[in-house]
C-alpha positions as CSV (number, residue, x, y, z in Angstrom):
1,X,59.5,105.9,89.3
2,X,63.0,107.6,90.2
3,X,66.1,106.1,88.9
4,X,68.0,104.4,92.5
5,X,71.2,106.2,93.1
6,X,74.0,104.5,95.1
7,X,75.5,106.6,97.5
8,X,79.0,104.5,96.8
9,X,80.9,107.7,97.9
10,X,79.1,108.5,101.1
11,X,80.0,105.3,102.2
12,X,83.3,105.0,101.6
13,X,85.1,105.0,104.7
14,X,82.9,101.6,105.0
15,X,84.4,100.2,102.2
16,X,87.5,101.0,103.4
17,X,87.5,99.3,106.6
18,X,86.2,96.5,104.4
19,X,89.4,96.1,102.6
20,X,91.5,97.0,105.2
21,X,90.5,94.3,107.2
22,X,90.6,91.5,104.2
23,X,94.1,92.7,103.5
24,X,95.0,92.8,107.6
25,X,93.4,89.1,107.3
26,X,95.2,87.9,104.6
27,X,98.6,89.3,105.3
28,X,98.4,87.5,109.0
29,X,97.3,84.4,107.8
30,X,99.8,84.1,104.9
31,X,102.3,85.0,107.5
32,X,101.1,82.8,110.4
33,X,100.0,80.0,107.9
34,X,101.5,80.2,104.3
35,X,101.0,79.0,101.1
36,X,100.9,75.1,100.4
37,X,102.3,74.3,97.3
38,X,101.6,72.1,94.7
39,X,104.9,69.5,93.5
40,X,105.1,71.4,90.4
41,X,106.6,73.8,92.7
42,X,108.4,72.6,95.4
43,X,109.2,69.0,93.4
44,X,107.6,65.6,94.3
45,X,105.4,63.2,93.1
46,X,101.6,62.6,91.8
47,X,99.9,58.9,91.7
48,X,96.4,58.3,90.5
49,X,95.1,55.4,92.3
50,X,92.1,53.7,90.5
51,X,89.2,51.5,91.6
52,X,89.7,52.8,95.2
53,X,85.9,53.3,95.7
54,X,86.5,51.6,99.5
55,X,89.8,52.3,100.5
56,X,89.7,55.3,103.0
57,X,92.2,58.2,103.2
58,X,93.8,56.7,106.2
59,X,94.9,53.8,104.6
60,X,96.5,54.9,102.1
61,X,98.2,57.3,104.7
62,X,99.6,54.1,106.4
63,X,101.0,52.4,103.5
64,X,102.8,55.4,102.5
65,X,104.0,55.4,105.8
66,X,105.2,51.6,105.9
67,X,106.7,52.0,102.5
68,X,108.9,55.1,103.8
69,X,107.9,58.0,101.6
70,X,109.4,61.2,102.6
71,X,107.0,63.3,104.6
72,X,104.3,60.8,104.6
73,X,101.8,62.3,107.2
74,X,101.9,65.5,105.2
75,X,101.2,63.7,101.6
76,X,98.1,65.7,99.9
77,X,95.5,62.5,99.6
78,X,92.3,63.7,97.4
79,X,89.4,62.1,96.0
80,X,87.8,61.8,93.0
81,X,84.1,61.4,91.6
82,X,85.3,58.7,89.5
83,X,86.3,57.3,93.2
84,X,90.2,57.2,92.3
85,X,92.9,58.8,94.6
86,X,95.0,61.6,93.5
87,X,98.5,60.9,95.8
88,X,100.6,63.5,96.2
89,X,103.8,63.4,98.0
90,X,107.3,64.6,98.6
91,X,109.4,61.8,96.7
92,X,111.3,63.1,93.8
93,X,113.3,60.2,92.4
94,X,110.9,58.5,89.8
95,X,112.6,54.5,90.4
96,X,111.3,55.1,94.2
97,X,108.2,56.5,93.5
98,X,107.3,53.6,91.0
99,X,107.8,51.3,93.6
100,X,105.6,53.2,96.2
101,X,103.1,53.0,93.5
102,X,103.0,49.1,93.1
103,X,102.8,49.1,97.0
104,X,100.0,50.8,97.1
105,X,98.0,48.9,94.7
106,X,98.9,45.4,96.1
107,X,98.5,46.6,99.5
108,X,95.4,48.3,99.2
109,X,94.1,45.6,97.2
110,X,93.4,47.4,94.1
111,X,92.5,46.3,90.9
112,X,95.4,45.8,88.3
113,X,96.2,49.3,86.4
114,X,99.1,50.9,84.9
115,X,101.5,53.1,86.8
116,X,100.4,56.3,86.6
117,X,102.8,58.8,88.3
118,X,104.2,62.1,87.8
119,X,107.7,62.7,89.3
120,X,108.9,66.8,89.1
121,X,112.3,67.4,90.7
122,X,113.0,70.5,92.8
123,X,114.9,72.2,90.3
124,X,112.1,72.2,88.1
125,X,109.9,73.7,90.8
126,X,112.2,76.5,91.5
127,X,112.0,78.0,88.0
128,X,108.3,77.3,87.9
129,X,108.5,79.6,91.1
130,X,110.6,82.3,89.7
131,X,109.1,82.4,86.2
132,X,105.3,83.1,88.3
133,X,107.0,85.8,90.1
134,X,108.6,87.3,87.0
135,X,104.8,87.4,85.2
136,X,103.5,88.8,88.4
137,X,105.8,91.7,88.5
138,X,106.0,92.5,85.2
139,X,102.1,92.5,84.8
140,X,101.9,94.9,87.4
141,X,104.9,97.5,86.5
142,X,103.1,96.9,82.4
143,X,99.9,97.9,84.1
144,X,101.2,100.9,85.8
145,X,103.1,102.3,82.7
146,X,100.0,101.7,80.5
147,X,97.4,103.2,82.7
148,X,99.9,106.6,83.6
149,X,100.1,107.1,79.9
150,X,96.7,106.9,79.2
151,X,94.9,108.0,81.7
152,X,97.2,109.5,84.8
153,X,99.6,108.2,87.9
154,X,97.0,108.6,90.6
155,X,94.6,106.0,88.6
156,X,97.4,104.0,87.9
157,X,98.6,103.6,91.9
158,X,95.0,103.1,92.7
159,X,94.3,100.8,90.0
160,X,97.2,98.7,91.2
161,X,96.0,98.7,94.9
162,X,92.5,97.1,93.5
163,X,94.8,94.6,91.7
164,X,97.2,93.8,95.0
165,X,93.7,93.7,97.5
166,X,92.4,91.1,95.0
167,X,95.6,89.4,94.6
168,X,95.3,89.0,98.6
169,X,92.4,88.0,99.0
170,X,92.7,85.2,96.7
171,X,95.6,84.3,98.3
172,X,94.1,84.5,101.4
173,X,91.2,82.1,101.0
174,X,93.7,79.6,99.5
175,X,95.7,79.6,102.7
176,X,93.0,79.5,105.2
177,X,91.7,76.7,103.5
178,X,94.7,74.8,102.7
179,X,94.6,74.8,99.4
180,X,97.4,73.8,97.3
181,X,98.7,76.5,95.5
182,X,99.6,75.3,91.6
183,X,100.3,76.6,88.0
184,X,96.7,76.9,87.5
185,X,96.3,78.8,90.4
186,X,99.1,81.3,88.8
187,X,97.0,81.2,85.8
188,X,93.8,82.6,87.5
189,X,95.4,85.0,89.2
190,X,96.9,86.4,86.7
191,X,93.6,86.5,84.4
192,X,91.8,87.8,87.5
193,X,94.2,90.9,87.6
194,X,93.4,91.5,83.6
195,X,89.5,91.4,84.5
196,X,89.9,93.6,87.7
197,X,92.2,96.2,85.5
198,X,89.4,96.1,82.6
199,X,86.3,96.8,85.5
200,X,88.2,99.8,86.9
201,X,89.2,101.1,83.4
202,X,85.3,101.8,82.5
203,X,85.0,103.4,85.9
204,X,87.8,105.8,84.9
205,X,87.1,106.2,81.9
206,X,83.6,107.4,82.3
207,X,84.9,109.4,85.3
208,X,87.6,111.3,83.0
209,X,84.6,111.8,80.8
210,X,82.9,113.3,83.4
211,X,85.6,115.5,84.9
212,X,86.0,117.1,82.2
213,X,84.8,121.0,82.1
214,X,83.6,120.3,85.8
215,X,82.2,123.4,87.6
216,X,78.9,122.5,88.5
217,X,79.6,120.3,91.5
218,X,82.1,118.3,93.5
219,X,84.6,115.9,92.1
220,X,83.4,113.4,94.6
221,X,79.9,113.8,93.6
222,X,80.5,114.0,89.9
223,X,82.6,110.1,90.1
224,X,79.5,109.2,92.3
225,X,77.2,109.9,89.4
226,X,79.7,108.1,87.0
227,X,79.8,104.8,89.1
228,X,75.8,104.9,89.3
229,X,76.3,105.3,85.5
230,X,78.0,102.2,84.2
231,X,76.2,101.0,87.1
232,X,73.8,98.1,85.4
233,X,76.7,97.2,82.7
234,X,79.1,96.8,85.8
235,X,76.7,94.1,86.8
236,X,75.9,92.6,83.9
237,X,79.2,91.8,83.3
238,X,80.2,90.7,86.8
239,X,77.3,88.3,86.5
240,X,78.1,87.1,82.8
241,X,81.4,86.5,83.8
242,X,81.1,84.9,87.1
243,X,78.4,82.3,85.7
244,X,80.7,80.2,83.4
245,X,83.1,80.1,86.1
246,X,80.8,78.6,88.3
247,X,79.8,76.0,85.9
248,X,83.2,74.6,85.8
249,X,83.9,74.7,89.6
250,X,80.5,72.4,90.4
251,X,81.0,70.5,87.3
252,X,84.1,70.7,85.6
253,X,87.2,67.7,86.8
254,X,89.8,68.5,89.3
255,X,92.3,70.4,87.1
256,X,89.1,72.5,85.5
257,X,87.8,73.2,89.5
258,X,91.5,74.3,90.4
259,X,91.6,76.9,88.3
260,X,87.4,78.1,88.2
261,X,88.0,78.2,92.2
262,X,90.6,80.4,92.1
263,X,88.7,82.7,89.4
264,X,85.1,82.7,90.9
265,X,87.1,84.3,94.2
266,X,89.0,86.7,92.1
267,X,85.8,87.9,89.9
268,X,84.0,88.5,93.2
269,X,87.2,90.7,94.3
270,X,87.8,92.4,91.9
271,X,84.3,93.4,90.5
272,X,84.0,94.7,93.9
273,X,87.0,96.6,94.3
274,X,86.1,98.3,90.8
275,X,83.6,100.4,92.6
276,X,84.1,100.5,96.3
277,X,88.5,100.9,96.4
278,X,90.0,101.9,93.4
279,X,87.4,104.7,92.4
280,X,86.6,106.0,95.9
281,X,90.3,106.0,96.1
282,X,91.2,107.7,93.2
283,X,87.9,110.2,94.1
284,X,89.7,111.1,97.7
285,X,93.3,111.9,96.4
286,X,92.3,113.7,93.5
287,X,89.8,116.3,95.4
288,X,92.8,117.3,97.3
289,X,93.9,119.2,93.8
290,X,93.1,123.0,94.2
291,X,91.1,122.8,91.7
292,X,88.3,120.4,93.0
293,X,88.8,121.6,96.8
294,X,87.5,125.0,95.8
295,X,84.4,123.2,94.1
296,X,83.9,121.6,97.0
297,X,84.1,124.4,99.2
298,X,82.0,125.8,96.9
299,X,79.0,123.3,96.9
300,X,79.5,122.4,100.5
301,X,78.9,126.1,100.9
302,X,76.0,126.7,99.4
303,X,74.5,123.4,100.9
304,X,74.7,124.7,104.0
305,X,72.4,128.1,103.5
């Protein structure tokens, strides 16, 4: 039986419009929409609420309300399988946000517990802020220098697009959804853009490999061959890595499910944008070299006898 061969180049344009639009999509939305974040960065305060098995969301929404905490009707209310609450809000002075927390529990008529609450002022969110931008920017302009000295610019710049599109789209889904945005997130993402850099290295790699004494046919067709190569490993590995993940976001607590959420998205990104951006990408711009456009005036020459 013959070996399947993906046409992954003759479909390109495809997979292009593909990205294109998630990018388009998640540009507008983060624009139109934004980012909620969590209180670690903009400040505020998280309550856990325990034995609140019949209390409803509302409720709790009311007292906070009555009891005059600051941006009440946008508090983040969440349940858990344990059938606690998880309270956040925007108070940042600890004395007032002890108090809202004995409110609740007599009000709500929940069982005796002790205060459990988490109070992070602004200050402290800001530098949370700034020190996730710093990691972001220096990862990237770290991954650009590495990958020019190793390999060349034009895989570097079209690494770094995979890494932005599945930045995006991680960022995307969080703010369609409305999901908070929090140090774990930051976490994932950055761990996503190490396993997105290490699928598109074995693409190049093997394409470098391949490219090299090439005279026998296209460039496009020889990175074609190369993806169809590494092919079965790409998948094995997509699927080895995305099932852990999994296992912690339908089973794993909240703070575990946080951070597998923003991973399983990522993996799926970024093994995709391996193979169908960054090396069709790097396949288009480097066939414009003299070199590779007279092989492929050559083959598409004799192609057409």
């Amino acid at each position: 039986m013959p070996k399947r061969v993906f046409d992954i180049m003759g479909k390109r344009k495809i997979f292009f419009g593909i990205s294109a639009a998630i990018v388009v999509v998640a540009i507008a939305v983060l624009l139109l929409k934004g980012l909620t974040f969590g209180i670690e960065f903009q400040g505020g305060t998280v309550m856990t609420l325990q034995g609140a098995g019949t209390v409803g969301v509302e409720e709790v929404r009311e007292v906070l309300k009555a009891a005059e905490v600051p941006d009440a009707e946008n508090s983040v209310i969440q349940t858990t399988d344990d059938g606690s609450f998880i309270v956040r809000t925007a108070e940042s002075d600890t004395a007032r946000a002890q108090e809202t927390f004995s409110v609740l529990v007599s009000e709500l008529d929940l069982p005796e517990q002790d205060v459990n609450v988490t109070t992070i002022g602004p200050g402290w969110g800001a530098n949370v802020t700034r020190a996730a931008v710093i990691a972001l920017v220096v990862s990237i302009l770290s991954i650009l220098a590495y990958i020019s000295l190793r390999f060349e610019y034009k895989m570097s710049v079209t690494a770094v697009v995979a890494l932005v599109h599945d930045a995006l789209f991680v960022l995307g889904i969080y703010a369609i959804m409305g999901r908070e945005v929090t140090p774990n997130t930051i976490a994932a993402l950055l761990t996503i853009l190490g396993y997105s850099l290490y699928d598109t290295i074995v693409v190049f790699h093997r394409i470098r490999e391949n490219a090299t004494g090439l005279t026998k046919r296209s460039f496009m067709d020889m990175t074609n061959e190369s993806i169809n190569q590494i092919f079965m490993r790409w998948l094995n590995t997509g699927v080895i890595q995305i099932v852990p993940v999994l296992c912690l976001l339908f089973l794993g607590g909240e703070t575990l499910r946080d951070f597998a959420f923003a991973m399983a998205i990522g993996l799926v990104s970024s093994a995709y944008s391996s193979v169908a951006l960054a090396s069709p990408m790097y396949a288009v711009w480097k066939e414009r070299e003299p070199r590779f456009q007279a092989l492929k005036k050559k083959y598409e020459a004799q192609a057409s006898k």
